[in-house]
N, C-alpha and C positions, 0 to 999 in steps of 0.2 A: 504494500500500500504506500502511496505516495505522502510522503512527510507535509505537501502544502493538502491533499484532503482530507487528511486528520486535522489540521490546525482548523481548514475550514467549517469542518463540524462537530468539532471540540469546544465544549461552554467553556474552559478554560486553559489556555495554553501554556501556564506555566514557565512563562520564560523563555521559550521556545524548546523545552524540551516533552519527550512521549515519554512517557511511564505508562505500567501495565494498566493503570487505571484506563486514565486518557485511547489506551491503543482497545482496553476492550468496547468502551463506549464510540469510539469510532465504529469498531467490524459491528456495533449491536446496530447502528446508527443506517448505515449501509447491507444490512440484512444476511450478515456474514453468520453463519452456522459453526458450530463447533470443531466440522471438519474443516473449513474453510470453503465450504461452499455456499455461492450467491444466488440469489432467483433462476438467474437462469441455468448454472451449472443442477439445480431442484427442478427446475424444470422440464431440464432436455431428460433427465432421468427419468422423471413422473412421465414423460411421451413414451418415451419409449415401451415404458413398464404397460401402463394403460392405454395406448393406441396401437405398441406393435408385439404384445405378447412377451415382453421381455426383448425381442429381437428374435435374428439379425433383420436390423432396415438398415436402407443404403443411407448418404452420405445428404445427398439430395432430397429426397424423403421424409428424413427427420430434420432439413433446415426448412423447409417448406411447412412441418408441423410447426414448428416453433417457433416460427419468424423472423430468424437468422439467416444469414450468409452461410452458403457452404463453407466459403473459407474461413471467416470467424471460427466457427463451432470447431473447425480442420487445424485452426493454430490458437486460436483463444484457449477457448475451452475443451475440446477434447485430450491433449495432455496431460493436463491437471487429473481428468476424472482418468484417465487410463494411468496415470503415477499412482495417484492414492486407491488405486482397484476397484473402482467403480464399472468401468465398461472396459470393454476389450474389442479392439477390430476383429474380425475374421474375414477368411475368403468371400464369405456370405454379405456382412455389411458390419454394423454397430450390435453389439449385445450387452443388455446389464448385467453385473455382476451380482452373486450373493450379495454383497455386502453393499451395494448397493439397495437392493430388498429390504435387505435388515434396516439401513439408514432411515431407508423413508417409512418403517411402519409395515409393507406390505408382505402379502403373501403370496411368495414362490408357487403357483400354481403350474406352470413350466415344466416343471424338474419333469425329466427323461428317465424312466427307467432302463436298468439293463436287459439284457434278453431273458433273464434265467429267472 
């Protein structure tokens, strides 16, 4: 997070410096979650989860759900959610992750059994 929009949305700046106080009421202020995830990083997860079954959807398909740019979602935010194990690419397209599930509340109805 940028040091000038913490200051911007900090009741008080302290002299110019962030303390844990100041940096948590900034990410509370900007809708910053525990993981570090924001609306829309909650969002492309909740589409996917509720519009494509968990996945896999393509690239184009889930920026079209969510009213993003391909590319945004391609370097924004997809990253992030594929570092902390949220989603993972496949051949196929985007897929949520367990822990993903677990984050937002929901229930893995998805899960594949084996053959036997």
């Amino acid at each position: 997070m940028h040091y000038y929009v913490v200051c911007a949305i900090s009741p008080n700046k302290r002299n110019g410096t962030i303390d844990i106080e100041i940096a948590r009421y900034a990410l509370k202020a900007l809708n910053v979650d525990a993981h570090g995830l924001d609306e829309m990083d909650n969002k492309i997860l909740t589409t996917i989860i509720d519009k494509f079954k968990g996945g896999p959807v393509g690239l184009t398909t889930l920026a079209t759900a969510v009213s993003e740019s391909s590319e945004t979602i391609e370097e924004v935010y997809e990253p992030f959610l594929i570092q902390e194990g949220f989603i993972m690419r496949t051949p196929r397209g985007r897929e949520v992750t367990d822990k993903a599930y677990k984050h937002l509340g929901k229930l893995n109805t998805n899960i594949q059994g084996g053959l036997f």
